[in-house]
DRENKE-587983 format. One record per residue (C-alpha): residue in one letter; z, y, x. Coordinates in steps of 0.001 Angstrom, whole numbers, padded with zeros to 6 digits, always signed. Layout:
N
AZYX...
END
This chain:
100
X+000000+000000+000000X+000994+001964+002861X+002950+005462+003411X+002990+007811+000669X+003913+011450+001431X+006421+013636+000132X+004721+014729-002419X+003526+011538-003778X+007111+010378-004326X+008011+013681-005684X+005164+013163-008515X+006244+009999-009073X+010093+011027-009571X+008725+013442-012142X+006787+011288-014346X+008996+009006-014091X+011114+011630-015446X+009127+012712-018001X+008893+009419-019223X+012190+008282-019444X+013055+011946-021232X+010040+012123-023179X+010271+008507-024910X+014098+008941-025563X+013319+012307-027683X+010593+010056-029259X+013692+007102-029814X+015780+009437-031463X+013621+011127-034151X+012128+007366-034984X+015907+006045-035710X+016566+009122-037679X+013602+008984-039318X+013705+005507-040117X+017665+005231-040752X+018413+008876-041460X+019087+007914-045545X+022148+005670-044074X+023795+008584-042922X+022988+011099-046108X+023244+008752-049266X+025816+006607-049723X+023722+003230-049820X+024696-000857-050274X+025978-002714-047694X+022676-005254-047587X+020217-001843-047647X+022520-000062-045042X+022310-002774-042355X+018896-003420-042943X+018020+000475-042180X+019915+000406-039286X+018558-003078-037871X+014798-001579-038886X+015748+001882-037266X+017107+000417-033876X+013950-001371-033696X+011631+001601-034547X+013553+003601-031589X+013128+000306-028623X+009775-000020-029514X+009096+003741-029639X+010710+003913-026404X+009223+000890-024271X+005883+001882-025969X+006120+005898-024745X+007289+004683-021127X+004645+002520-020451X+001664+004322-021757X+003151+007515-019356X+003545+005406-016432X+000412+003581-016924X-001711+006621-017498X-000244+008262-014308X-000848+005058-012064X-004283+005405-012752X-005013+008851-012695X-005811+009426-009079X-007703+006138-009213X-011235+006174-009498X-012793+002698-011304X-012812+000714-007818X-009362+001657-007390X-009702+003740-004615X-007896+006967-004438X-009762+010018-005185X-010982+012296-002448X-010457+016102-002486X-013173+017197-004464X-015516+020665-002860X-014222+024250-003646X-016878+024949-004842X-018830+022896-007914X-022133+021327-007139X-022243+021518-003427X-021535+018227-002302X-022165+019112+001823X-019862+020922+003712X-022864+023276+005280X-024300+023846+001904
END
């Protein structure tokens, strides 16, 4: 894989960052949106646990989901399709030589 520079493990700290902060905001509003009623109408005991169960579950799979498409779309982003790294491109567009 080889060395990666400061900066490289800087970007990836912050994604990873972003992720993690990103998908438990996501979490949050899908267990209150999904077992919000629990906690402002006085439901049944069978109805209560089964908005909780289904509300927990909303928020894991919210978060796993929002965490892996982040980190997945970041690992590729400085790939081109043979998986090499991209090169920096020209200053300016359409001049591909450096004498040009």
């Amino acid at each position: 894989m080889g060395n990666r520079s400061r900066a490289d493990r800087d970007a990836v700290t912050v994604e990873i960052g972003y992720a993690v902060v990103t998908a438990l905001l996501g979490a949050f509003l899908a267990f209150g949106a999904v077992a919000g009623p629990v906690f402002t109408f006085e439901l049944r005991h069978p109805a209560r646990g089964l908005l909780l169960l289904a509300g927990t579950a909303a928020a894991v799979l919210v978060f796993v989901s929002r965490t892996v498409h982040v980190l997945w779309r970041f690992s590729y982003a400085g790939e081109n399709r043979r998986g090499e790294r991209r090169r920096n491109q020209p200053s300016q567009p359409g001049r591909t030589r450096p004498d040009s």
